[in-house]
C-alpha positions as a Markdown table, in Angstrom:
| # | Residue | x | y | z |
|---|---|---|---|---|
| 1 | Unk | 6.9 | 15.1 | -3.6 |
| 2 | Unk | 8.3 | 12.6 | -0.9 |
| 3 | Unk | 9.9 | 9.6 | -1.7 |
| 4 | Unk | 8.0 | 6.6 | -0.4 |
| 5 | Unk | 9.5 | 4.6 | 2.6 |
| 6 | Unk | 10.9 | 1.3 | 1.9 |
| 7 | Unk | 8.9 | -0.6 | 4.3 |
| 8 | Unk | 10.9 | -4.0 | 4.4 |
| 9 | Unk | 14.2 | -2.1 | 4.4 |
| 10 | Unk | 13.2 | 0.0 | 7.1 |
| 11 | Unk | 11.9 | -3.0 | 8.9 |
| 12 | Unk | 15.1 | -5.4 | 8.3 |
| 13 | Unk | 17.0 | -1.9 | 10.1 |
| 14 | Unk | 15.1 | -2.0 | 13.1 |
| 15 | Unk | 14.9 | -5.5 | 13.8 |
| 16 | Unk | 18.8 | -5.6 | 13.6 |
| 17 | Unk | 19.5 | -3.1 | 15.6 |
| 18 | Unk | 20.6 | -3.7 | 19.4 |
| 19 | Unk | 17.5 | -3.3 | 21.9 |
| 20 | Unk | 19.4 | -0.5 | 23.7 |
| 21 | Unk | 19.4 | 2.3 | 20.4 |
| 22 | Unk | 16.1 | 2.9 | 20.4 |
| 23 | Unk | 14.0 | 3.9 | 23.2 |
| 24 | Unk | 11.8 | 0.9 | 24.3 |
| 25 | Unk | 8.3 | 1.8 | 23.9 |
| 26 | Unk | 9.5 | 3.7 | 20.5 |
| 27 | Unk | 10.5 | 0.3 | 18.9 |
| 28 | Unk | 7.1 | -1.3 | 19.1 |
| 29 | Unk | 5.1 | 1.7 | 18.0 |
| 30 | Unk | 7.0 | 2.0 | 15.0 |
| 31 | Unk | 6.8 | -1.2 | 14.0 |
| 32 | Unk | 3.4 | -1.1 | 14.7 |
| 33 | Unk | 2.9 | 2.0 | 12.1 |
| 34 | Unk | 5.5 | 0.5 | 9.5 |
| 35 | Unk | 2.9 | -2.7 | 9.6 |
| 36 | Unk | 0.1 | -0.7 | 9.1 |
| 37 | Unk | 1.4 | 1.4 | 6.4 |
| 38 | Unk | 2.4 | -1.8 | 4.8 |
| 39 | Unk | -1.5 | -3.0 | 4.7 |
| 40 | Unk | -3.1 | 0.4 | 3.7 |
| 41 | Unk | -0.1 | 0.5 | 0.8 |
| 42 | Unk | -1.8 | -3.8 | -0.6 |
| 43 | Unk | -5.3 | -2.5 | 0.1 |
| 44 | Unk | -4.9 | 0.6 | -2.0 |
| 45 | Unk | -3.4 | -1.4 | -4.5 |
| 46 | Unk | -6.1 | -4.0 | -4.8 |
| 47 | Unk | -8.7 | -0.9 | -4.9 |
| 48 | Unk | -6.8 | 0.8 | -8.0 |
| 49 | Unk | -7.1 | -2.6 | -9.7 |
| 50 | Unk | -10.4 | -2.9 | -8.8 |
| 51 | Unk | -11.1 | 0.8 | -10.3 |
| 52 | Unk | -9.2 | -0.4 | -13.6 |
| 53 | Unk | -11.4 | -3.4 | -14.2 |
| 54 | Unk | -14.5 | -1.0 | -13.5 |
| 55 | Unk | -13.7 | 1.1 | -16.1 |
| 56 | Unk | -12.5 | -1.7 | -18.7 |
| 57 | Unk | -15.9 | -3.0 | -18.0 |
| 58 | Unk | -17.7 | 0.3 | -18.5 |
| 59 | Unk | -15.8 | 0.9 | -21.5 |
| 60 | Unk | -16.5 | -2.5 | -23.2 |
| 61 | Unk | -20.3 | -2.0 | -22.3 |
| 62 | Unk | -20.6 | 1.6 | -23.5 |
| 63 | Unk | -19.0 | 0.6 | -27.2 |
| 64 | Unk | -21.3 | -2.0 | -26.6 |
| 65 | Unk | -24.2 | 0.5 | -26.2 |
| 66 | Unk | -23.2 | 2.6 | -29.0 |
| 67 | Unk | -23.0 | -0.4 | -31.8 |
| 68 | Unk | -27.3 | -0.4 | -30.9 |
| 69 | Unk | -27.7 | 3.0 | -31.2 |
């Protein structure tokens, strides 16, 4: 398994490093992917707790169910 990237640590590296060690269009672009990695990492959060609620809330209505049945 791969060790996840540490997004702001990899983001506080490029932004301090001199213009001239990276290859100018290669700069942008990955910051451009780091930032997007970032978003799909918070919406994939927010949809596993919305997952976890959804099954509390199915749980708590099926022992619901059974006490009428």
């Amino acid at each position: 398994m791969m060790k996840p990237i540490n997004i702001k640590s990899m983001l506080a590296m490029i932004k301090d490093e001199p213009e001239d060690k990276y290859i100018p269009v290669l700069k942008p672009v990955l910051l451009q992917a780091l930032a997007e990695i970032k978003q799909l990492r918070r919406k994939n959060s927010q949809l596993g707790a919305k997952a976890a609620r959804y099954r509390r809330e199915k749980e708590k209505l099926e022992d619901a169910l059974a006490m009428y049945q």
